[in-house]
N, C-alpha and C positions, 0 to 999 in steps of 0.2 A: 409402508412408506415407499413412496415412487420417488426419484431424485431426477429432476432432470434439468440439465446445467444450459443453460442458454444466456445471449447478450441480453445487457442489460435495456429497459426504456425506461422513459422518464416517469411512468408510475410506478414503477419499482422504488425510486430514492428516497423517498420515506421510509421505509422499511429499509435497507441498503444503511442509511445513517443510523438507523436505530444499533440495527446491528455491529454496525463497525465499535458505536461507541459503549455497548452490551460485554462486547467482544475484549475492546481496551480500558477496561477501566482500570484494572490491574496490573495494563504492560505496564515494565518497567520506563522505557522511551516518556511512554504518557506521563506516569509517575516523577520522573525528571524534569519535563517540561512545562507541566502545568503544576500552577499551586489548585490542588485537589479539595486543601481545606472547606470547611462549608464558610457561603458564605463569600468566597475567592472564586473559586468554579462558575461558571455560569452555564450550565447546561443548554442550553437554550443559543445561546451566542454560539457556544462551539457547534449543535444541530445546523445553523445557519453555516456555518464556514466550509463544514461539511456538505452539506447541501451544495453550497457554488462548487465546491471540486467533484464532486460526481457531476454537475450538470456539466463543467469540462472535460472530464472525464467520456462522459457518452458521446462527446466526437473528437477525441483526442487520444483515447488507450484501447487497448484491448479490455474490456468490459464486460464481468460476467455472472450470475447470482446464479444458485443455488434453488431450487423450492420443490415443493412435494406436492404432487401431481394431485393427489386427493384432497388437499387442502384447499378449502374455496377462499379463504379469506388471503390467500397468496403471500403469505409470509415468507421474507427472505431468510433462508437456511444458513446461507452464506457467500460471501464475493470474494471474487478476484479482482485485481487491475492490475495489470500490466502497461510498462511503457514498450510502446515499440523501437527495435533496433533500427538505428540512424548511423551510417557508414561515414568513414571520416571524412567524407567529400560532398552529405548529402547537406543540405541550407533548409532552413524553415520556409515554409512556406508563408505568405500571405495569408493563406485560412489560418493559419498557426496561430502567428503572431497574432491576429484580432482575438480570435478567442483569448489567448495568453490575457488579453488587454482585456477583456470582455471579463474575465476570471480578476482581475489585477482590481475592475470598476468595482464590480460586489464584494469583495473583501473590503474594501477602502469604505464601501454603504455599509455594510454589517458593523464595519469600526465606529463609522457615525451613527449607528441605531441602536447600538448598544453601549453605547459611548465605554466604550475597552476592549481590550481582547479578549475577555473572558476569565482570565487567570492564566491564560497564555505568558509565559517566562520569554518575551523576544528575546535577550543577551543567550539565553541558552539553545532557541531557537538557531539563529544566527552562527552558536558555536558550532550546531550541530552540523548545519549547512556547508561551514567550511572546512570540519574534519571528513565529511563526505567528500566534496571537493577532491581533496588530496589524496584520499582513499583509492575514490575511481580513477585519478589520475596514474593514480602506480598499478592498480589492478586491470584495468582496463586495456589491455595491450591490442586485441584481437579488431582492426580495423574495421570490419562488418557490424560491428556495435552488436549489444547484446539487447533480450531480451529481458526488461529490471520488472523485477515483482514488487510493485508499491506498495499491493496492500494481498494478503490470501487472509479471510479469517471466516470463524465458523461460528456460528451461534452457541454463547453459553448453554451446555446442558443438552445439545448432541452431538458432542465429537467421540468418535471411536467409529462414527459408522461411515467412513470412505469417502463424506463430502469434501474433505480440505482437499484429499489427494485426486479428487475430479476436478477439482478447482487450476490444479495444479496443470493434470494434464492435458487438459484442452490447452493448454500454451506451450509444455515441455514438448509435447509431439507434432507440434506446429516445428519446432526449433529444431528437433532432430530432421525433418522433412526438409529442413533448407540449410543443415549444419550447421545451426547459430549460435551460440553460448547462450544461456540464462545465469543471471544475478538477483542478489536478492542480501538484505539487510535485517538480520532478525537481534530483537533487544533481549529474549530469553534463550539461555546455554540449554538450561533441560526443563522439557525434555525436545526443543524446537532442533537440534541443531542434529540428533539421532534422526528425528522424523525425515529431516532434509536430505541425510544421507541417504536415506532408504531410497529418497527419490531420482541421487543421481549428484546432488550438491555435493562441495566439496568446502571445509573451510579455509579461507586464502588469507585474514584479517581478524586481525580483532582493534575496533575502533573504538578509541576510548572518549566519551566527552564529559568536561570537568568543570565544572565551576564553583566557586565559594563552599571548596571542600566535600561537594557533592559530585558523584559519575554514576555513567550510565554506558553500559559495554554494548557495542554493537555487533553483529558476528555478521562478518562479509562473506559469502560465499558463492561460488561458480559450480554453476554446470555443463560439462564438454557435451557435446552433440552425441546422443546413440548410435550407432548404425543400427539400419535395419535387421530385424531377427530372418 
């Protein structure tokens, strides 16, 4: 097996959604958010929602798969996305905003195509949003904005073999090259928060979100810039 990490294109997201949602069925985040029940779930509504954020994604994040070089039928192994670091003085752009709007139009068609969110829990959605919020607002000190890892995951049934941590580092060594922080929010303690260390993270939070007697622990963590060896 060849691994070789490169940006994502738009026929990658097919595969890229399969994975993401292969990947989370178990997180706990997902587990809290969605009614998973059969039946509640909608597979297929969630594909689509996924879909409009990757296709935002491919010109708004740092974007990246995974795949194996001898594989002709180009199966995503696994992605990253990254948000890019925004300085406290830097403004959205123009292109920004439309896409943001352009992302904002297909979610709002998916809502009327599927008439629902799929088993999507909005109230805990929203909760989640706002203890983020407040989270960044305290942790987030470092003016030059950081580097937020939205999403790293790997294909059920081959992790152990070094693609999470390529995923990783095509962006941490971007960050050390220009002194940035990286951030990142993970739903599982173990063994996700060991692995993070290894890479540099550090844990600064633990975010709780709560609703109608059920929570979901979110682990914040930072990473200080390298120097070079």
């Amino acid at each position: 097996m060849g691994i070789v990490i490169r940006p994502i294109e738009a026929a990658d997201i097919p595969s890229v959604v399969e994975c993401i949602q292969l990947a989370f069925a178990d997180d706990p985040y997902h587990q809290w958010a969605f009614d998973t029940r059969p039946g509640k779930f909608n597979k297929e509504r969630n594909f689509a929602s996924l879909k409009a954020k990757c296709e935002w994604g491919v010109q708004n994040a740092l974007f990246y798969v995974a795949k194996d070089t001898d594989d002709r039928d180009g199966k995503v192994l696994g992605v990253s996305m990254w948000m890019k670091p925004r300085s406290a003085t830097e403004k959205q752009t123009w292109n920004e905003w439309l896409d943001e709007y352009i992302l904002w139009f297909k979610q709002g068609w998916n809502l009327v195509r599927f008439q629902g969110r799929g088993g999507l829990n909005t109230k805990r959605y929203w909760i989640w949003k706002h203890e983020q919020a407040i989270a960044q607002s305290d942790i987030w000190t470092d003016p030059e904005g950081y580097y937020f890892c939205n999403i790293v995951t790997v294909r059920p049934g081959i992790q152990g073999k070094g693609i999470g941590r390529q995923l990783f580092e095509i962006v941490t060594s971007k960050a050390d090259e220009e002194g940035r922080k990286c951030y990142l929010e993970s739903s599982k303690e173990t063994p996700n928060i060991a692995i993070y260390e290894k890479m540099g993270f550090k844990l600064v939070r633990n975010m709780v979100c709560e609703e109608g007697g059920d929570k979901c622990d979110l682990f914040c963590m930072i990473r200080e810039p390298r120097p070079k060896p």
